[in-house]
ZAMARGU-4260 file (C-alpha; in steps of 0.2 Angstrom, whole numbers, plus 5000, padded with zeros to 4 digits):
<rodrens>
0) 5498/5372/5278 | 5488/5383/5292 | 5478/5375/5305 | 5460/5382/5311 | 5457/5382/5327
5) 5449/5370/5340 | 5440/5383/5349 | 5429/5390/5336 | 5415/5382/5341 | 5416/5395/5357
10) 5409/5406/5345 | 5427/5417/5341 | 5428/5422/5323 | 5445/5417/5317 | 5448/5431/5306
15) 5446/5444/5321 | 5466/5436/5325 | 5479/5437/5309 | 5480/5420/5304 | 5497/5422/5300
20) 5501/5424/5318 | 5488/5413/5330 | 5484/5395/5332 | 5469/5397/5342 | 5460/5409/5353
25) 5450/5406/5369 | 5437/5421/5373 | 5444/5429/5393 | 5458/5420/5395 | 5474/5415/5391
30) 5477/5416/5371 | 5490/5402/5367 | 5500/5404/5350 | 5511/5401/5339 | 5525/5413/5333
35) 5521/5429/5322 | 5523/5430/5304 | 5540/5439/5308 | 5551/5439/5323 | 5553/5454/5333
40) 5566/5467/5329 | 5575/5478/5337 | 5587/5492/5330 | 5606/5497/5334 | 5600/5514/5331
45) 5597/5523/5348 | 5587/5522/5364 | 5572/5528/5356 | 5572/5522/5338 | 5562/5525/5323
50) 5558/5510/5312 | 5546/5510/5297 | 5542/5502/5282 | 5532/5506/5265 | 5518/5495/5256
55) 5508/5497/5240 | 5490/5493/5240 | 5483/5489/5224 | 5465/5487/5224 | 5449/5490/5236
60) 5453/5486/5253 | 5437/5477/5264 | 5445/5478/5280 | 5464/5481/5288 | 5470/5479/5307
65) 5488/5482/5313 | 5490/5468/5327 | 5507/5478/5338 | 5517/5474/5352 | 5534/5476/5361
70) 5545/5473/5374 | 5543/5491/5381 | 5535/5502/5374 | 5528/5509/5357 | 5519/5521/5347
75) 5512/5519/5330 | 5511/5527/5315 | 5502/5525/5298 | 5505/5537/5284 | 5513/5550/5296
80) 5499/5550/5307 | 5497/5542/5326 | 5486/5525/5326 | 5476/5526/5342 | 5475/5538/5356
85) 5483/5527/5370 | 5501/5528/5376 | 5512/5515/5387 | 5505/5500/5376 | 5507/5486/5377
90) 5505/5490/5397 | 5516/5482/5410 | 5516/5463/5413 | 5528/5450/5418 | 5538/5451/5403
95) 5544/5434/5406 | 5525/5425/5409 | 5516/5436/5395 | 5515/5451/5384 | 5499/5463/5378
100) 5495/5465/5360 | 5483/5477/5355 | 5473/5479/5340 | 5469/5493/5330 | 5456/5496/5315
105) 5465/5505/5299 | 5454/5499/5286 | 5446/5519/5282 | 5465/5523/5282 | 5470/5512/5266
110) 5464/5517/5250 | 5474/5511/5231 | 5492/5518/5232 | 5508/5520/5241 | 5507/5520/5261
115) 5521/5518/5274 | 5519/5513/5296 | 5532/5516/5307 | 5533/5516/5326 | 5543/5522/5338
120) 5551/5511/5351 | 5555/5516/5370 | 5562/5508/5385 | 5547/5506/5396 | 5545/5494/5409
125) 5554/5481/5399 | 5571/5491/5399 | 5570/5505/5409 | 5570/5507/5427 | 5559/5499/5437
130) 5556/5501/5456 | 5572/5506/5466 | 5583/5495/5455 | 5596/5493/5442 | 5586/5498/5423
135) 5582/5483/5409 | 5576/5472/5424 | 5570/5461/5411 | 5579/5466/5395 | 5591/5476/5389
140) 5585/5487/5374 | 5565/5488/5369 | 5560/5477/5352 | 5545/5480/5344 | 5533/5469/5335
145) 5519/5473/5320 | 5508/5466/5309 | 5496/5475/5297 | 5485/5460/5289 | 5474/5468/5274
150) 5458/5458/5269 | 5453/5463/5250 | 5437/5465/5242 | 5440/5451/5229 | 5444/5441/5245
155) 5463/5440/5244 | 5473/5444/5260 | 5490/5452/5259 | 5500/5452/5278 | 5515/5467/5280
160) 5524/5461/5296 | 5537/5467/5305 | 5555/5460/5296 | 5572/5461/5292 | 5566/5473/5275
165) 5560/5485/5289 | 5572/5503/5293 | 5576/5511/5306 | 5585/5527/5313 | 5589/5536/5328
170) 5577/5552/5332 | 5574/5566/5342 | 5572/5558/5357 | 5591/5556/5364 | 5586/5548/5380
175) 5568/5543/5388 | 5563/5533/5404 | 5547/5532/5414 | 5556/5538/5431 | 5572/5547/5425
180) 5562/5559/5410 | 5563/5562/5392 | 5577/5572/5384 | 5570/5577/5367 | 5582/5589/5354
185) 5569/5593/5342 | 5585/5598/5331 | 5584/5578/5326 | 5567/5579/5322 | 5564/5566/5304
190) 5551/5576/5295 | 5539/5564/5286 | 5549/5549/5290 | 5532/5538/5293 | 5525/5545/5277
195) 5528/5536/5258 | 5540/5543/5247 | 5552/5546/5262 | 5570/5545/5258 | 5576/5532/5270
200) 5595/5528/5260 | 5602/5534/5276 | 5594/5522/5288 | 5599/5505/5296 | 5592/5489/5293
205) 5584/5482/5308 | 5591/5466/5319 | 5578/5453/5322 | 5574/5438/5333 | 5564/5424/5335
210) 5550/5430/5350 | 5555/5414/5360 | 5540/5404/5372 | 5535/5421/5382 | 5516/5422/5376
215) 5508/5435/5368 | 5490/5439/5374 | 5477/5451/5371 | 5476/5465/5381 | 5462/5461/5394
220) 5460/5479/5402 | 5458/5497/5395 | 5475/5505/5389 | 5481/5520/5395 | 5476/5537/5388
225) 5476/5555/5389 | 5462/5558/5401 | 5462/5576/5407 | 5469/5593/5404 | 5474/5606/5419
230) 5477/5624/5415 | 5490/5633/5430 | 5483/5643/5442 | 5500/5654/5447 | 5518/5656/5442
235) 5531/5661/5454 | 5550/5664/5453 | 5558/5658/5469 | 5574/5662/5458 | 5580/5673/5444
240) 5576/5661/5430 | 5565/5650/5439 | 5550/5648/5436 | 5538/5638/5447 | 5521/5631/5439
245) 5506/5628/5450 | 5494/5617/5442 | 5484/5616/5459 | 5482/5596/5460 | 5494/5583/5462
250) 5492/5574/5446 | 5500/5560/5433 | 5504/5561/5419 | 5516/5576/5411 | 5516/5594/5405
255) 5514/5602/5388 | 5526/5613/5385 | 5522/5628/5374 | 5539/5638/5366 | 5547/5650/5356
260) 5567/5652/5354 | 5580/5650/5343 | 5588/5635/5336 | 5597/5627/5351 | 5590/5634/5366
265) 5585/5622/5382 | 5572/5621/5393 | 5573/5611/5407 | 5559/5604/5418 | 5557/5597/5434
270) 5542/5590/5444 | 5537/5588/5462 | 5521/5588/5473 | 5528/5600/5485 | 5535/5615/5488
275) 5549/5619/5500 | 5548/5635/5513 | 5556/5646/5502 | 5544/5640/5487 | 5557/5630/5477
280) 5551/5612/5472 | 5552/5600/5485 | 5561/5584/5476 | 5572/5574/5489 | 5556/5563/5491
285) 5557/5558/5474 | 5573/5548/5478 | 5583/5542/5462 | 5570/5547/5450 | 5577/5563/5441
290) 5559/5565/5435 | 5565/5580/5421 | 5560/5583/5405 | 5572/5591/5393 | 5569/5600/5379
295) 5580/5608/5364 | 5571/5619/5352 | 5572/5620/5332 | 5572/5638/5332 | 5554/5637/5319
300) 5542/5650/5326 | 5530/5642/5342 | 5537/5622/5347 | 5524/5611/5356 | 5534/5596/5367
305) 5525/5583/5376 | 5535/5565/5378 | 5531/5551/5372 | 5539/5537/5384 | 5538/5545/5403
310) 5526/5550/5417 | 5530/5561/5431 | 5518/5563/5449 | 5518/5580/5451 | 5507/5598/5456
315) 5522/5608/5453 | 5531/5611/5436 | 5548/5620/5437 | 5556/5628/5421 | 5574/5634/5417
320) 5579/5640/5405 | 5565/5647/5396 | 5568/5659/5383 | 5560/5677/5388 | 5546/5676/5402
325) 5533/5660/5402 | 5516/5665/5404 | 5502/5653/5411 | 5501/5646/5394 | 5517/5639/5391
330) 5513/5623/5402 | 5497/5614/5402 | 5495/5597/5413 | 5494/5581/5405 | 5487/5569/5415
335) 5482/5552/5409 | 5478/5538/5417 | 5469/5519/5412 | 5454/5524/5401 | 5439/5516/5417
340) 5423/5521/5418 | 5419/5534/5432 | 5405/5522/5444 | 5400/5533/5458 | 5399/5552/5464
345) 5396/5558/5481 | 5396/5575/5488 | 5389/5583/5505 | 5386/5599/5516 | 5404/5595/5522
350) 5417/5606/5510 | 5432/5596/5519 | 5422/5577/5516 | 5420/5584/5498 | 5441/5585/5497
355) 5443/5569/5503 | 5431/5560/5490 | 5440/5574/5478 | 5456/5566/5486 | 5453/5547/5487
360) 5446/5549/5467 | 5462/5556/5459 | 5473/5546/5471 | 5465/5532/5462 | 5466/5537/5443
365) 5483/5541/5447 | 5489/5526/5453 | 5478/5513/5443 | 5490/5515/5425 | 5493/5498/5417
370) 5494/5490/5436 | 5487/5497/5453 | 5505/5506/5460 | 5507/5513/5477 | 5514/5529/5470
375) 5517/5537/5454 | 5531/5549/5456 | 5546/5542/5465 | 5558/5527/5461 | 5544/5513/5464
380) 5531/5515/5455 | 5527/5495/5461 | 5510/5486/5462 | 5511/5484/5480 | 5498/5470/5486
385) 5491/5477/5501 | 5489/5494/5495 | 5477/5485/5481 | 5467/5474/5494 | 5464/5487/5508
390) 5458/5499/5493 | 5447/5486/5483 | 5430/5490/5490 | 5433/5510/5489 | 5439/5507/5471
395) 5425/5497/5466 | 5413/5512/5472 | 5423/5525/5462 | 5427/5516/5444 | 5420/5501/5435
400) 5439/5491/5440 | 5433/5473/5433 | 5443/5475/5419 | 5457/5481/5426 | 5460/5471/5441
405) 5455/5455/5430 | 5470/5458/5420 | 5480/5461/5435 | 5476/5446/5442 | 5484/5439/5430
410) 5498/5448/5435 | 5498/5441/5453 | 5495/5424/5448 | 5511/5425/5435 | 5523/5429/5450
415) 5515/5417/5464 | 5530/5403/5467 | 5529/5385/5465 | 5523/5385/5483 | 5509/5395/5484
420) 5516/5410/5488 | 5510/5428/5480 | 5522/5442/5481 | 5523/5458/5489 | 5521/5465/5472
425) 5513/5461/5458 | 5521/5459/5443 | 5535/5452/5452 | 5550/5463/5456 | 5563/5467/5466
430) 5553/5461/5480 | 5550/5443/5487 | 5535/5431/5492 | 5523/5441/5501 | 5517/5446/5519
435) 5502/5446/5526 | 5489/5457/5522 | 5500/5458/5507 | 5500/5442/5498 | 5479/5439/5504
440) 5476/5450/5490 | 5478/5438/5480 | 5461/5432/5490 | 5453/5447/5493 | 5455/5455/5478
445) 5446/5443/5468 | 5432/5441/5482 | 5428/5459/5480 | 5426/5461/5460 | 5414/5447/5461
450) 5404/5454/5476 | 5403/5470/5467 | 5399/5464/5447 | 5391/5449/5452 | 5404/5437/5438
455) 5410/5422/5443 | 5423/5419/5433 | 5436/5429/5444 | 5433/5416/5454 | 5434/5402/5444
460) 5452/5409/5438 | 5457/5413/5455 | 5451/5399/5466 | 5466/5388/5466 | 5478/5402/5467
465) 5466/5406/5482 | 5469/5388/5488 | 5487/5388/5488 | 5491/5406/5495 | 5479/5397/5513
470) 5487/5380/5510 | 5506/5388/5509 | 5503/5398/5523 | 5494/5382/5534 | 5508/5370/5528
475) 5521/5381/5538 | 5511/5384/5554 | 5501/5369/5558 | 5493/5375/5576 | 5483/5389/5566
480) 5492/5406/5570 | 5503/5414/5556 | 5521/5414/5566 | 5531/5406/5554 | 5532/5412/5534
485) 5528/5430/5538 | 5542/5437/5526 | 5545/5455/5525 | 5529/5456/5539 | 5525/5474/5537
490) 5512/5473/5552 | 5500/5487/5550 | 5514/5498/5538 | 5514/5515/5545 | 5503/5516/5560
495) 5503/5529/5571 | 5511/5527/5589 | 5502/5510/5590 | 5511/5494/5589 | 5500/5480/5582
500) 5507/5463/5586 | 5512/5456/5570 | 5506/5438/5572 | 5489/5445/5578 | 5488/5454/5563
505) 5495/5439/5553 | 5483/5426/5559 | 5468/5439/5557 | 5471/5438/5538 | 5476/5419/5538
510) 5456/5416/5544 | 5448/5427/5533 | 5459/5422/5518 | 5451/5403/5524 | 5436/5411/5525
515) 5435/5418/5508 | 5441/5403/5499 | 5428/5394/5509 | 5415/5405/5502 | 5422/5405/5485
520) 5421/5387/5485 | 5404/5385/5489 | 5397/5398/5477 | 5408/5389/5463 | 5399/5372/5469
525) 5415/5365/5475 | 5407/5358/5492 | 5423/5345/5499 | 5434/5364/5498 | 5420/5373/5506
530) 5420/5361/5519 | 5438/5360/5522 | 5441/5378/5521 | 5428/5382/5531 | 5433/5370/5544
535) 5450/5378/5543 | 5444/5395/5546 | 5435/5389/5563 | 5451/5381/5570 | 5460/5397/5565
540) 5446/5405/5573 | 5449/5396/5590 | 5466/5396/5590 | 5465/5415/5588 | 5454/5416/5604
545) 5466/5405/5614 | 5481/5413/5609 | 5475/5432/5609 | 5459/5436/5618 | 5456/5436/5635
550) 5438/5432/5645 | 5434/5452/5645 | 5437/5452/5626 | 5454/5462/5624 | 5462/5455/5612
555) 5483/5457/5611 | 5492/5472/5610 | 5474/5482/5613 | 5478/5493/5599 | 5463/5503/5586
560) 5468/5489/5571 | 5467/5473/5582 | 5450/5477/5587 | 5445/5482/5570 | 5453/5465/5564
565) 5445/5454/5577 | 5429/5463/5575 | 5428/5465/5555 | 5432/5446/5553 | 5421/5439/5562
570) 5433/5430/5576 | 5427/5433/5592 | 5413/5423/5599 | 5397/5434/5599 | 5399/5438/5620
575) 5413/5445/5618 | 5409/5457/5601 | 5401/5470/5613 | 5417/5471/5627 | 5429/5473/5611
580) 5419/5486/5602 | 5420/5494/5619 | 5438/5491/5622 | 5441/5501/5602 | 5429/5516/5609
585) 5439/5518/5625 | 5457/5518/5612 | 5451/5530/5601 | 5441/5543/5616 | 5453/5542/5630
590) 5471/5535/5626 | 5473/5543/5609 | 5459/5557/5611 | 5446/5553/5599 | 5462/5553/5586
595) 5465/5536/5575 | 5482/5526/5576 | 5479/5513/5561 | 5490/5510/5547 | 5487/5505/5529
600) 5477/5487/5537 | 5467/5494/5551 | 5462/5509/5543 | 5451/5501/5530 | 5441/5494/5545
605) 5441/5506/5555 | 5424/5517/5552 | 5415/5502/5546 | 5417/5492/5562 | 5412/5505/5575
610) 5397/5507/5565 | 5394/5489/5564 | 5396/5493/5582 | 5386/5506/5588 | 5399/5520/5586
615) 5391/5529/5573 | 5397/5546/5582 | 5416/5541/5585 | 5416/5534/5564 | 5410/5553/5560
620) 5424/5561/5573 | 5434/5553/5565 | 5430/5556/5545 | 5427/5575/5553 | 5444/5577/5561
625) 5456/5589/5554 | 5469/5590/5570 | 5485/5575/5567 | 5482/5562/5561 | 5466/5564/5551
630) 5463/5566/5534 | 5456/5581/5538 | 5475/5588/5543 | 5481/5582/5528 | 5467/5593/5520
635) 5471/5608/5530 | 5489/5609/5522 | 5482/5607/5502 | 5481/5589/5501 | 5474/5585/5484
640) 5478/5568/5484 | 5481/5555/5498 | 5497/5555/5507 | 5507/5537/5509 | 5508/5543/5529
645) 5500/5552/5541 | 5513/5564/5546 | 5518/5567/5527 | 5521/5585/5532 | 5518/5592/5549
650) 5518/5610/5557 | 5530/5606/5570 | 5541/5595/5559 | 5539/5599/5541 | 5542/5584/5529
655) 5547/5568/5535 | 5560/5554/5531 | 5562/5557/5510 | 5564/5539/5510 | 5548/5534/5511
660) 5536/5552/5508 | 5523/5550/5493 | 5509/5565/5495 | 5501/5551/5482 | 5496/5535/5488
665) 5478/5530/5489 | 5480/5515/5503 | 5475/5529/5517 | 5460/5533/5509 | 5450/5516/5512
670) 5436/5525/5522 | 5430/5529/5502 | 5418/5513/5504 | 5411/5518/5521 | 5408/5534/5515
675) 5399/5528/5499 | 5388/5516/5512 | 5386/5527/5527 | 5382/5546/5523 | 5379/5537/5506
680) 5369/5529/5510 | 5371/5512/5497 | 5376/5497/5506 | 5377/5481/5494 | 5366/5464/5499
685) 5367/5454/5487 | 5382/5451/5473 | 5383/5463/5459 | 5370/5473/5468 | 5351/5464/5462
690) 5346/5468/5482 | 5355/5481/5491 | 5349/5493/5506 | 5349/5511/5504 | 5351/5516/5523
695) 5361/5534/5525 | 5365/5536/5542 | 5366/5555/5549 | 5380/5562/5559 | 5394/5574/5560
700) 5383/5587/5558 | 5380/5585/5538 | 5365/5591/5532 | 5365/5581/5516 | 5372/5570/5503
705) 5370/5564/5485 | 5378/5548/5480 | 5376/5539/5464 | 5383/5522/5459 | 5380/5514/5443
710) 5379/5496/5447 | 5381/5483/5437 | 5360/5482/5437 | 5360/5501/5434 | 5362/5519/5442
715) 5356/5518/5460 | 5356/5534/5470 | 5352/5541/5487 | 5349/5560/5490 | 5343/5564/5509
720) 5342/5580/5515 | 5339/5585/5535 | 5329/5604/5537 | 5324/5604/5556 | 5312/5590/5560
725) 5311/5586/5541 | 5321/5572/5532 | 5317/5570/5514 | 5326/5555/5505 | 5326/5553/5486
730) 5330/5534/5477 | 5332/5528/5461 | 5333/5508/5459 | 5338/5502/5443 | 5325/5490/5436
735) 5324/5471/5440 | 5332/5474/5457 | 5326/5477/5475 | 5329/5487/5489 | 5324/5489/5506
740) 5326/5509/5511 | 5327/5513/5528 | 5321/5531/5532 | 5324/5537/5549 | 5307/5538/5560
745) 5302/5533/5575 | 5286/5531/5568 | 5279/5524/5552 | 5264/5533/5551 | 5275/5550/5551
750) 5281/5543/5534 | 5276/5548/5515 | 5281/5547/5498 | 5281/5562/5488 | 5270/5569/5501
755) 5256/5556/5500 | 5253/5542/5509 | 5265/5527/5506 | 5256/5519/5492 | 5258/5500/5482
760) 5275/5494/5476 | 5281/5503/5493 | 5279/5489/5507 | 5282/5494/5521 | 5293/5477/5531
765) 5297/5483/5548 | 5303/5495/5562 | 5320/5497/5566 | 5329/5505/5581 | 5325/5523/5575
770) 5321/5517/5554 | 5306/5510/5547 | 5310/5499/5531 | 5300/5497/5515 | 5304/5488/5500
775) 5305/5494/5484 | 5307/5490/5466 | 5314/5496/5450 | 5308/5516/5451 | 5310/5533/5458
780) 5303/5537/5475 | 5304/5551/5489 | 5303/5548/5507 | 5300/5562/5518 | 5299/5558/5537
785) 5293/5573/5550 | 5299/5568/5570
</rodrens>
């Protein structure tokens, strides 16, 4: 009585889904289905239960997956040993739109004979705390849901799904949530409970339910796994009994403790990024998130504890109770984070620029677990939308994001309302329909993957969520500037001594959303919506001009992000382009003394426009600054990471308002992309990089710089070095791609490769102001220029 699907002819393989659970399946998108073999179950037994069940296999086994998911989280055993490396699966979604399954290959695990799998079930997302607010936000105990499907040599198939028959217990872990931490008495421990021949008499039989309309669909995006390892660098004791940890960055993930006691003792510890005056842990920024791990020992020779359910942001480990005195190795540092690729490197003759890269790249490995966060160690933990849009670009530079942000569009799409709006966050929690800059992620997002990898399906998925976000936006202010609709309207968040208007700011991203979905459209070959969007964006344009820009090209409220915003978007008429760029120079040099004053919004445009601009010195001032505000400063005070706010800590004040204080928070470290394309040097043309420029740009003193980037074509890289009147510049260009190279001259004839003339499949184009360009294809080639 099954039913085959309609989409095999797309070319999926049935048997790759358990037929006892799935109707059909459509390759990169939504999976729809019908229910499991089983419902889900869930057990009376604890917040962190232990459920199993034993099988028999009777004969050869061809091939065996485990199809698993929850509501929470879970981990998975077969014959007492883990399935898979990951943790947090099934990942964080809208519980209530969709939920992850993965899939895991056991078939070298099965041979003839008794066998047993179990998992373990935790809170998670699902219902643990979440954000600032009340836990179980969307349910109020975790359920778990497993299928092991066997395929038999002779043919046969034999499903063991999760059921009524299965068995659970309560554990060792006695309490266990992502913010508040895992208390763990390894006193409780089960022995071989996920092992055969286990006596199980004493456990409870599970409760089950049906899994309801909420689908289930395959993960989409790399889980999350262990992905590095940090040995401490110093211990203090700021207390009798106290033990303070230093694992020298600011990190996610957790700590391994190493121990031995007796039966009974407990050791406590707590996390924080900073340290107070008198070198205790600095925790009030963490708000209500107890971030503590507790441990409880066996009292059997040396204990190793890591948890299994909970992830702390932290450089700093406290420890109590400890018996005896911890060396550096009782703790090492766990930190995990979503399993991308690493895209690009850069480093320069500047130790400080080197910090900041260092900075803005663990800022992002950090923060991108399951969904892009604004901060990992306080009570928020939330997929802030403008965080993610500012960052994009920078993101796209440092790890291969495509599948990350294509499952998390998702995400944004699920909480969008019925009239178009996105929300502030994404998934959608505790925070309404979104503001601008925040809710034109759900446009710029999108744009940006497809520039960089060159696919056009996120735009085909996105484009009528696109459409919708301009069109709820237009329908409340029909004379083209954003005023009404503005929601929480967070202007440019946490500028500094600089008051951007927030309708400028609004409007600015209401034309380049049009803008975007007008371009969308016409790649997509949609030419009525590129037309009207287009269109759109021109009256939005105008009305801008009218409304905010005077003859002379200030444009209101003169401050560093409304030039950037008037100038990076393209709406100003091209007169008026040089007077502004002007009017941003003067801000920057004489009113706040070669110091920036932008926010999350305007600092992403920042160094990109005055170089646009012909500001190349004030864009390198200001990456080179290291008095407040600059990232520099935060740098001078052992910033490993990217602070949420320019005066995080200051000399004069020390921290600020614990309300709102993350030391990691990668929005402020947007000048990632200009860094990559500037001193870089690798500055994208064409859509998933088949023409690109290499053009480094000298200033600030640096010396040199090696970046590298694989593209989707292939590795690119750009290595210059200035010695006196010599530049040497080194490329590689991945095959099937061009690129012009610009290579700084005054001259073309001073120009050779390798030290011989320029020869064939180097063609020479034209002079620049100070550059001459060639043209290069597919190969290795060195520049050097003498002046």
């Amino acid at each position: 009585d099954w039913k085959s699907s309609d989409k095999a002819e797309e070319g999926w393989e049935l048997r790759d889904f358990p037929e006892t659970s799935w109707v059909n399946a459509l390759a990169m998108g939504e999976i729809g289905m019908a229910p499991w073999h089983e419902p889900a179950f869930h057990a009376p037994a604890g917040p962190s239960p232990h459920v199993r069940k034993e099988f028999n296999v009777a004969k050869p086994v061809a091939k065996a997956r485990i199809y698993a998911s929850a509501q929470g989280l879970y981990n998975l055993c077969l014959d007492g040993k883990r399935v898979g490396h990951d943790v947090f699966n099934p990942g964080w979604t809208d519980y209530r739109k969709r939920i992850q399954y993965q899939v895991f290959d056991v078939t070298k695990s099965l041979k003839k004979g008794a066998h047993a799998i179990g998992a373990t079930l935790g809170d998670g997302w699902y219902a643990g705390h979440v954000g600032w607010g009340p836990r179980a936000q969307y349910g109020p105990q975790p359920k778990g849901l497993i299928q092991l499907e066997i395929e038999y040599v002779d043919g046969q198939k034999e499903i063991i799904a999760s059921s009524a028959d299965w068995k659970a217990s309560a554990g060792p872990i006695l309490s266990s949530d992502l913010m508040m931490g895992e208390t763990y008495d390894a006193r409780k421990e089960l022995g071989r409970w996920a092992k055969s021949g286990f006596n199980d008499a004493s456990w409870h039989p599970v409760t089950t339910e049906e899994l309801g309309s909420v689908p289930l669909v395959a993960e989409r995006s790399e889980r999350v796994e262990k992905w590095h390892e940090l040995t401490p660098k110093s211990i203090s004791t700021p207390k009798p009994g106290v033990y303070v940890f230093d694992l020298g960055q600011n990190m996610v993930g957790w700590a391994r403790l190493k121990v031995i006691g007796k039966a009974g003792d407990t050791v406590q510890l707590r996390f924080a990024e900073m340290l107070n005056p008198d070198g205790t842990i600095y925790t009030t920024n963490l708000r209500k998130a107890k971030a503590t791990d507790t441990y409880t020992l066996k009292g059997r020779g040396e204990e190793v504890y890591e948890p299994s359910f909970t992830f702390h942001g932290f450089r700093y480990v406290e420890v109590t109770g400890y018996p005896g005195e911890p060396t550096l190795g009782a703790i090492k540092g766990i930190v995990v984070a979503s399993a991308m690729e690493d895209s690009g490197s850069f480093e320069c003759s500047n130790p400080m620029v080197n910090q900041l890269q260092h900075n803005i790249y663990w800022g992002l490995r950090g923060n991108y677990l399951s969904v892009p966060t604004d901060c990992p160690q306080r009570d928020e933990r939330l997929g802030w939308m403008g965080d993610a849009e500012v960052f994009i670009k920078t993101a796209t530079f440092n790890s291969n994001v495509a599948p990350f942000m294509t499952k998390w569009m998702t995400d944004v799409q699920d909480g969008q309302s019925t009239e178009g709006a996105f929300a502030d966050v994404s998934p959608r929690e505790l925070v309404g329909d979104a503001a601008p800059a925040w809710g034109d992620a759900g446009v710029i997002v999108p744009w940006n993957i497809y520039l960089a990898y060159g696919d056009r399906q996120i735009l085909s998925d996105s484009v009528d969520s696109m459409k919708r976000w301009v069109d709820y936006i237009g329908s409340a202010n029909p004379n083209n500037l954003w005023e009404n609709r503005r929601n929480n309207d967070y202007g440019d968040w946490l500028s500094i001594k600089a008051d951007t208007p927030k309708d400028v700011l609004a409007t600015a991203f209401f034309a380049h959303s049009a803008d975007l979905v007008a371009r969308t459209a016409r790649i997509l070959g949609n030419d009525a919506d590129a037309k009207k969007y287009s269109s759109l964006f021109n009256e939005i344009k105008k009305a801008f001009n009218e409304a905010y820009v005077t003859t002379d090209g200030r444009v209101k409220g003169e401050t560093q992000t409304c030039y950037c915003l008037a100038l990076g978007f393209d709406l100003l008429p091209e007169s008026l382009k040089p007077q502004a760029a002007a009017h941003l120079a003067e801000d920057l040099t004489v009113k706040h003394r070669g110091n920036l004053s932008t926010g999350f919004v305007g600092v992403k445009l920042l160094a990109p426009v005055l170089t646009e601009n012909g500001y190349l010195d004030l864009a390198y001032k200001l990456l080179l600054n290291d008095t407040f505000p600059s990232w520099g400063y935060s740098i001078k005070h052992g910033a490993t990471t990217i602070w949420e706010r320019w005066d995080g800590y200051t000399q004069e004040n020390g921290f600020q308002d614990p309300g709102m204080n993350s030391f990691n928070h990668y929005s402020l470290g947007s000048i990632g992309e200009w860094i990559y394309s500037v001193p870089g040097g690798i500055r994208q043309v064409d859509p998933g990089f088949r023409r690109f420029t290499i053009r480094p740009e000298e200033g600030g003193g640096l010396t040199w710089a090696k970046t590298s980037y694989n593209s989707i074509q292939g590795r690119i890289e750009c290595n210059w070095r200035r010695k006196g009147k010599t530049f040497t510049l080194d490329v590689k260009i991945p095959a099937n791609t061009t690129a012009e190279v610009w290579v700084p001259t005054e001259r073309a004839d001073k120009v050779t490769e390798g030290g011989a003339p320029v020869g064939p499949g180097v063609v020479f184009k034209r002079m620049e102001t100070g550059a001459a360009v060639y043209e290069v294809g597919g190969g290795a080639y060195r520049f050097v220029s003498r002046t």
